[in-house]
C-alpha positions in Angstrom: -17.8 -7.1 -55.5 -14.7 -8.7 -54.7 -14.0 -7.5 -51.3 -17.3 -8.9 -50.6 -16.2 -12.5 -51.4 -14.1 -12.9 -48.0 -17.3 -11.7 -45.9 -19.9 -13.7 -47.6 -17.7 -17.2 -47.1 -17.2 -16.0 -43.5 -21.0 -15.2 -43.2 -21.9 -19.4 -44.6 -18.6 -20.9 -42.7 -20.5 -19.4 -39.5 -23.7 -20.1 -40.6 -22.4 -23.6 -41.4 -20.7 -24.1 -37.9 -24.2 -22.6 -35.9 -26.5 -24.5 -37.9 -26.7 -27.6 -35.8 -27.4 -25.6 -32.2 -30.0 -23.7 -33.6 -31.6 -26.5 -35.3 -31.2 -28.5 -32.2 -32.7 -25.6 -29.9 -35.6 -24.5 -32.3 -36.6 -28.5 -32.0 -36.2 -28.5 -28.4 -38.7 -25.5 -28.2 -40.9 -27.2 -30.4 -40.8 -30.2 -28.6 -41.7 -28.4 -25.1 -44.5 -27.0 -26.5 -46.2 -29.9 -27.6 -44.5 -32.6 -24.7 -43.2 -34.6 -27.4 -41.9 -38.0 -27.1 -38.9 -38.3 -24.6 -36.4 -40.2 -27.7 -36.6 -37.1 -29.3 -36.1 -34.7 -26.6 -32.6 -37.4 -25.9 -31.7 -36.7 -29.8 -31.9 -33.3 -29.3 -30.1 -32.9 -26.6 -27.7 -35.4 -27.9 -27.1 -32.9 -30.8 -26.2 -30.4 -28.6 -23.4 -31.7 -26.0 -22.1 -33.3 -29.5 -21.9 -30.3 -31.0 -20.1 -28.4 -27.8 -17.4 -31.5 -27.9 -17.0 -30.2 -32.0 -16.4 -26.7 -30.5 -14.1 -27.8 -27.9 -12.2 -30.3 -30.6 -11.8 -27.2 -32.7 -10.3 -25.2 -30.0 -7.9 -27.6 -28.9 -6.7 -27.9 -31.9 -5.0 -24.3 -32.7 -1.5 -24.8 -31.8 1.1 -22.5 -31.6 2.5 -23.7 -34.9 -1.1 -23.3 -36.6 -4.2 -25.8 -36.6 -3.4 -29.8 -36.1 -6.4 -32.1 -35.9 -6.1 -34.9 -34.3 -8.4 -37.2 -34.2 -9.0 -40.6 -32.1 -11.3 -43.2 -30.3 -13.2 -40.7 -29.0 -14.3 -38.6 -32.2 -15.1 -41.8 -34.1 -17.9 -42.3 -31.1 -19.0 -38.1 -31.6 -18.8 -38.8 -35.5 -20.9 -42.2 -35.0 -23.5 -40.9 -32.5 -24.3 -38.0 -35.3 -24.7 -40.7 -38.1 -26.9 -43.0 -35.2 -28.9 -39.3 -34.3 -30.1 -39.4 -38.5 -32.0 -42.6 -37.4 -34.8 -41.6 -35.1 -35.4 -38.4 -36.8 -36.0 -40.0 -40.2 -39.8 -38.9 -40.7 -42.4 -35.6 -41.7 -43.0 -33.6 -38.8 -41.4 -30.2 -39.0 -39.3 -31.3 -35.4 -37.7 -34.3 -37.1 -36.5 -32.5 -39.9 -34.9 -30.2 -37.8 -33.1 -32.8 -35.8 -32.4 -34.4 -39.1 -30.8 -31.5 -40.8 -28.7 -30.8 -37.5 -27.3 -33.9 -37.2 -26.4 -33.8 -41.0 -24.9 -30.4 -40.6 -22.7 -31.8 -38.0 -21.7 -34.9 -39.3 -20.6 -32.7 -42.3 -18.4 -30.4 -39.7 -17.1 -33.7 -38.4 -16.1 -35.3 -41.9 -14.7 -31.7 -43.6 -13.0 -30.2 -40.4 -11.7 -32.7 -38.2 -10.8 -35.8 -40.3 -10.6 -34.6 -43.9 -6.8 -33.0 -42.9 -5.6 -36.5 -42.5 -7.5 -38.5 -44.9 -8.5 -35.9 -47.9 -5.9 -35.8 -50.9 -6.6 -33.9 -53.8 -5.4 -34.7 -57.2 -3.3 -32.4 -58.7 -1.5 -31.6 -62.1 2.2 -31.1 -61.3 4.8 -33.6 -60.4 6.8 -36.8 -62.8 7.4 -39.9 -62.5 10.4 -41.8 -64.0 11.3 -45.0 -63.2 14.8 -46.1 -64.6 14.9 -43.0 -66.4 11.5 -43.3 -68.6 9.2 -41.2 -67.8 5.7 -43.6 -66.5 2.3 -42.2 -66.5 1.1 -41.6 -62.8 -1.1 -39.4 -60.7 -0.6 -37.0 -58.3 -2.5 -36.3 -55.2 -1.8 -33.9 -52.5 -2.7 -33.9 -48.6 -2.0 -31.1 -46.2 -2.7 -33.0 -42.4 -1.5 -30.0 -40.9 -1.9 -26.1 -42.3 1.9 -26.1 -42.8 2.9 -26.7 -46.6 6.2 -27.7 -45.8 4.5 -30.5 -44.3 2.2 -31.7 -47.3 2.3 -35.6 -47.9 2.2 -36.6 -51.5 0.0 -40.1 -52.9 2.5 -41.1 -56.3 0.2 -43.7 -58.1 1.5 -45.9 -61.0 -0.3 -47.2 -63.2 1.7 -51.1 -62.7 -0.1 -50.8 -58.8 3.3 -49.4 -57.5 1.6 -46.4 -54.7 3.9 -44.9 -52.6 3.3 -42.3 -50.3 6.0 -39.2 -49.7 6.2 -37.1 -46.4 7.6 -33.4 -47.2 8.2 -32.7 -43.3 10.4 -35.9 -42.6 11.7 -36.3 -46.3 10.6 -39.9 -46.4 8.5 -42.2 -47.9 6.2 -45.6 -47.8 4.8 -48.0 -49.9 0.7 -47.6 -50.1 -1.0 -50.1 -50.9 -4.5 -49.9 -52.9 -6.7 -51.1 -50.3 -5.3 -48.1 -47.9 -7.2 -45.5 -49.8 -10.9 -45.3 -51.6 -10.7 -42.9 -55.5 -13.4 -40.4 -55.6 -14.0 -36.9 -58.5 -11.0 -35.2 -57.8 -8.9 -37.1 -55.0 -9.0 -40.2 -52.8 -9.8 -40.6 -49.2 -7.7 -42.7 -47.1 -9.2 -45.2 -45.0 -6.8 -44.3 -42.1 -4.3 -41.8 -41.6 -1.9 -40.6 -44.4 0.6 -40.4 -42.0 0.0 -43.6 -40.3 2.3 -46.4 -41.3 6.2 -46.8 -41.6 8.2 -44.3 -43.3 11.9 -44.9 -44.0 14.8 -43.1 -45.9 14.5 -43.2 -49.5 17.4 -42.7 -51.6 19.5 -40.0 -52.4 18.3 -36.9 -54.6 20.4 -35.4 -56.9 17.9 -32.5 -57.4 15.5 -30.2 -55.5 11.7 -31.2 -54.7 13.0 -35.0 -55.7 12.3 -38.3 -54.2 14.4 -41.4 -55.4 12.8 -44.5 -54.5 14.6 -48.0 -54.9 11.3 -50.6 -55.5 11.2 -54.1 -54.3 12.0 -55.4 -57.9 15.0 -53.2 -58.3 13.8 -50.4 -60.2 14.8 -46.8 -59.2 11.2 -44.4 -59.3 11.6 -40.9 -59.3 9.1 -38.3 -58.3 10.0 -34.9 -59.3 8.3 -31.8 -57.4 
């Protein structure tokens, strides 16, 4: 049964990916049939060229370092004009659920795939804080923007509002502030980019896996991996 595992989640991550197009085409069919009305023969086909631009997003992406999203003006638009396609198809008749349920399926490829990477941290049970050597309750939440591990950035937050965020690839960190990122079950989503904003050199670590921040009030935080 366990070698199964690996083909069945390949079998509902393709299943998943398709979904849209053939929701989109069976519509279209539908909708030639009966000459329905032209705003829903333009959200079908809508669906579709958005759904190629996914495709072609997801193949730009592999580099030859492994996969790297990134996302910009343009994807906001693609992931906008999916929410905008729910709209119009927003009734009961068997070709507006179809659109409906394709232009959910890609919004959800557009939200897990191309910008959870970079806005997605989960929360995790490892990891201390200190902070003048007294160990502070905090939590932990990890974000991987890129499939590399060695480049995992790490959301430290205190319980006294003191966030900071901590880049593994560069070895530096930021202050976060609480209005950067939204907590959900689980994790928290950054309203922008984890790795947007100014990083700098923290201090000295006198140990592996260790970040030694100095804090605007003069404290000295540790975060040890």
């Amino acid at each position: 049964m366990s070698a199964l595992v690996p083909v069945i989640r390949a079998s509902m991550l393709l299943l998943w990916l398709l979904s849209a197009p053939i929701l989109a085409a069976s519509a279209l069919f539908a909708l030639k049939r009966s000459r329905g009305p032209a705003r829903l023969w333009l959200s079908g086909t809508i669906l579709v060229a958005n759904w190629t631009l996914f495709i072609v997003f997801l193949i730009r992406s592999e580099t030859p370092y492994g996969v790297y999203y990134r996302t910009f003006w343009g994807t906001d638009i693609l992931l906008l004009l999916s929410f905008l396609g729910l709209i119009p198809t927003i009734a009961a008749s068997p070709v507006r659920w179809r659109l409906f349920l394709g232009n959910a399926a890609l919004m959800t490829l557009w939200i897990s795939i191309a910008y959870a990477p970079a806005h997605w941290l989960s929360r995790v049970d490892f990891g201390s804080v200190t902070v003048d050597g007294h160990r502070v309750p905090a939590a932990v939440y990890f974000g991987h923007p890129t499939d590399s591990g060695a480049e995992a950035i790490v959301l430290v937050r205190l319980r006294d509002g003191g966030d900071y965020f901590l880049d593994f690839g560069s070895e530096k960190v930021r202050k976060a502030s609480r209005s950067e990122y939204v907590r959900v079950p689980e994790g928290v989503w950054c309203i922008r980019s984890m790795q947007e904003g100014t990083f700098y050199e923290p201090l000295q670590p006198e140990q592996m896996n260790q970040f030694r921040i100095a804090s605007d009030d003069k404290h000295i935080i540790v975060v040890q991996f």
